[in-house]
DRENDO-1510 file (C-alpha; in Angstrom, 1 decimal, always signed):
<recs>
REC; n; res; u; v; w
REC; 1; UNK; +95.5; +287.8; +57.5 .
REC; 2; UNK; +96.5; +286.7; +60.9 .
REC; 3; UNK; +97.8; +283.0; +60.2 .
REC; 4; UNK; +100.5; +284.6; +57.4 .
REC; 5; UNK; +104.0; +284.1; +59.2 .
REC; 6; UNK; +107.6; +285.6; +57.5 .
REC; 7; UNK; +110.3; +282.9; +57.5 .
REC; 8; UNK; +113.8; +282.9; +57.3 .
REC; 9; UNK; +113.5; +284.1; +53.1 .
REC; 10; UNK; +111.5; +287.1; +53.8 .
REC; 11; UNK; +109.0; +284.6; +52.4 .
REC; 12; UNK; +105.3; +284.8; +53.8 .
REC; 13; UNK; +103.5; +282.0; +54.5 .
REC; 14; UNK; +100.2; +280.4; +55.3 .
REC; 15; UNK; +100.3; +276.8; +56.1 .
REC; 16; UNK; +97.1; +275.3; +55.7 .
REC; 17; UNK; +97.4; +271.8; +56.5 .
REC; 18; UNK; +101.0; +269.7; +56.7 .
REC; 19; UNK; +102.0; +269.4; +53.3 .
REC; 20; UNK; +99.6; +272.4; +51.8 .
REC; 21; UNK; +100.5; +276.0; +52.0 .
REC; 22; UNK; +100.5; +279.1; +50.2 .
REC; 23; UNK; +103.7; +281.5; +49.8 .
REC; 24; UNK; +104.2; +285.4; +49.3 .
REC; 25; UNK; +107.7; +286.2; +48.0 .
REC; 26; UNK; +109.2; +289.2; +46.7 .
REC; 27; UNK; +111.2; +289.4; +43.5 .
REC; 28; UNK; +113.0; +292.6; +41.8 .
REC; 29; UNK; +110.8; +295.2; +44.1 .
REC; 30; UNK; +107.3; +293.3; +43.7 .
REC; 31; UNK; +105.0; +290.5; +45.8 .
REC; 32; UNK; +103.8; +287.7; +43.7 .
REC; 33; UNK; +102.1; +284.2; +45.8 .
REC; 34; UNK; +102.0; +280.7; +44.7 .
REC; 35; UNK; +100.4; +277.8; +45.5 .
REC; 36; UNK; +100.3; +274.2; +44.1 .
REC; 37; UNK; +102.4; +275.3; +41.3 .
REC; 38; UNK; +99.6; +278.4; +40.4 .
REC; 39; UNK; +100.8; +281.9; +40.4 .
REC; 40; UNK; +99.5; +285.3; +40.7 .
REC; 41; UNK; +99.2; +286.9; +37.0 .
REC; 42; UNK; +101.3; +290.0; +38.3 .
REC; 43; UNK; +103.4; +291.4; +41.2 .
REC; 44; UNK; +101.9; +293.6; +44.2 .
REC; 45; UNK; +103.4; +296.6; +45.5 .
REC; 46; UNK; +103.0; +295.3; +49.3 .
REC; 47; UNK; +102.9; +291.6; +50.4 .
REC; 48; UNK; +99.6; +292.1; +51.9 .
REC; 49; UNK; +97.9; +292.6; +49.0 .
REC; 50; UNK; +99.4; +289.7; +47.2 .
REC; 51; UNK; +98.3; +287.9; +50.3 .
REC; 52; UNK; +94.6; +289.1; +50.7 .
REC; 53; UNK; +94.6; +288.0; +46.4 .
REC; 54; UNK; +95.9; +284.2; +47.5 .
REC; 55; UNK; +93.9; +283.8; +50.5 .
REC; 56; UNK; +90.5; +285.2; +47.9 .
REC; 57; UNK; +92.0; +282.6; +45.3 .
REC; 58; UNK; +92.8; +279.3; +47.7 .
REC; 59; UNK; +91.2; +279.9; +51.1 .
REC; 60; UNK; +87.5; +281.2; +48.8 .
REC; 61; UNK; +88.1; +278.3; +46.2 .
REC; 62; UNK; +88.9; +280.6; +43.3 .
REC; 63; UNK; +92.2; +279.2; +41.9 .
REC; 64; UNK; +91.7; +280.2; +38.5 .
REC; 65; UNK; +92.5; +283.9; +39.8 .
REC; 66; UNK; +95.8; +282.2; +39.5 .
REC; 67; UNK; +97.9; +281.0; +36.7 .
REC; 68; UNK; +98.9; +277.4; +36.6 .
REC; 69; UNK; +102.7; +276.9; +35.8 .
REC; 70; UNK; +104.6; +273.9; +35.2 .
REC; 71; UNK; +107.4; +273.2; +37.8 .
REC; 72; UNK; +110.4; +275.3; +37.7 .
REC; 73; UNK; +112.7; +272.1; +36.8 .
REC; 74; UNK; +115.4; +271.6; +34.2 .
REC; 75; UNK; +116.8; +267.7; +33.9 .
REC; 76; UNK; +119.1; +266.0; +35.9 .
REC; 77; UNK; +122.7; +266.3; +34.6 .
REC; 78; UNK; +126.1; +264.0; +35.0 .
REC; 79; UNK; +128.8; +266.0; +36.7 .
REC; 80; UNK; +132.5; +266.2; +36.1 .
REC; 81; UNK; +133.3; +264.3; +39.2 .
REC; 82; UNK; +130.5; +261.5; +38.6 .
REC; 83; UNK; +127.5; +263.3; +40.2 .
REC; 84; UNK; +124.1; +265.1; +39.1 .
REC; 85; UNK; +122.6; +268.2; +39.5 .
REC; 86; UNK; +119.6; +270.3; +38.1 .
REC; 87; UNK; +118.2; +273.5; +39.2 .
REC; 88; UNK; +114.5; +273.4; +40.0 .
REC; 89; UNK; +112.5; +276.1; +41.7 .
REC; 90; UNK; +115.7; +278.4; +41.6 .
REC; 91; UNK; +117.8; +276.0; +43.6 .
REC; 92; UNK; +121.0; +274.0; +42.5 .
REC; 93; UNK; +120.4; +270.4; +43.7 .
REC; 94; UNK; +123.6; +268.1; +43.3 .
REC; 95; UNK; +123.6; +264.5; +44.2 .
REC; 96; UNK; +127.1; +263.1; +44.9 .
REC; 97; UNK; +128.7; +259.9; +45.9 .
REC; 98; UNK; +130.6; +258.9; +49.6 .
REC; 99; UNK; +134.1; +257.4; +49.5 .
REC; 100; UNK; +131.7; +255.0; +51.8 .
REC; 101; UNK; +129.2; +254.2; +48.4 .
REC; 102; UNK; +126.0; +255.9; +49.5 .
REC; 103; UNK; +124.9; +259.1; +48.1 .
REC; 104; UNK; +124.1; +262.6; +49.7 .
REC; 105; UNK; +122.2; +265.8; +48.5 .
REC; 106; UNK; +123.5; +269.4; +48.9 .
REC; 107; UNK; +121.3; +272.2; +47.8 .
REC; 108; UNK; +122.7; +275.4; +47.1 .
REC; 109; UNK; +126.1; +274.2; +48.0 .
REC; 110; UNK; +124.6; +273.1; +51.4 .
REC; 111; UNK; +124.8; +269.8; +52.6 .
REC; 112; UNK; +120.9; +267.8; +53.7 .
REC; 113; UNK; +122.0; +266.0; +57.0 .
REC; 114; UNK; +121.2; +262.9; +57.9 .
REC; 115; UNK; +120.2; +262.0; +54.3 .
REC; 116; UNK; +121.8; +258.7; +53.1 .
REC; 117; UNK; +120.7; +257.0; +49.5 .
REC; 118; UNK; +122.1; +253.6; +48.5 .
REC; 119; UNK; +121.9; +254.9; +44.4 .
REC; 120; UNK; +122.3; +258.2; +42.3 .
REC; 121; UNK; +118.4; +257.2; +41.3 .
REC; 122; UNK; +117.3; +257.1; +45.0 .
REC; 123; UNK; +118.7; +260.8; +45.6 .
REC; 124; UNK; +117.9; +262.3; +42.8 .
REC; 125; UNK; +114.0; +261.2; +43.1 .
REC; 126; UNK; +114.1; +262.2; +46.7 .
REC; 127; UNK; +115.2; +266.1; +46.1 .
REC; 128; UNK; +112.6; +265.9; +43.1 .
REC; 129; UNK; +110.1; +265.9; +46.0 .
REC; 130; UNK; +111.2; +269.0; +48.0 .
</recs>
């Protein structure tokens, strides 16, 4: 289990190529992984075994030891103020409106920099992707 590395979360992760990777996370005392929206069936007592059971399931081709799960998504919603937001994946994601016109994200009431969008639309599919 040597290419697992923690991140910033307490997550573990195992990236195996730019945009694939599999993740170990803890919730409410117990490790569960996912991968391309597939789950483990049940929580681990350690994060190494939820990891040997992901790498068995996606590194040994055996994904249906895991549970496929649509996204964690709820629709987009219009704001007070005139912007969106949804929660997906356990994150708020807001879209919001410039005094300059363009639109910006903020998840979890921080701010993406360097992210302009010239609609509401543009935004709001561009978060839908993270």
């Amino acid at each position: 289990m040597s290419e697992w590395f923690e991140n910033s979360n307490g997550n573990h992760v195992y990236v195996i190529d730019t945009d694939d990777l599999m993740t170990v996370y803890e919730r409410h005392g117990e490790w569960f992984g996912v991968y391309d929206n597939r789950f483990t069936d049940g929580g681990f007592k350690t994060p190494e075994k939820a990891m040997e059971l992901m790498e068995k399931a996606v590194l040994g081709e055996q994904l249906d030891l895991l549970v496929m799960r649509a996204p964690m998504r709820t629709s987009w919603r219009k704001t007070k103020s005139g912007g969106y937001h949804c929660v997906q994946h356990g994150r708020t994601l807001t879209v919001k409106q410039a005094k300059s016109g363009k639109w910006y994200l903020v998840i979890n009431q921080t701010i993406v920099e360097g992210k302009w969008f010239n609609s509401a639309e543009e935004a709001m599919r561009s978060a839908d992707q993270l």
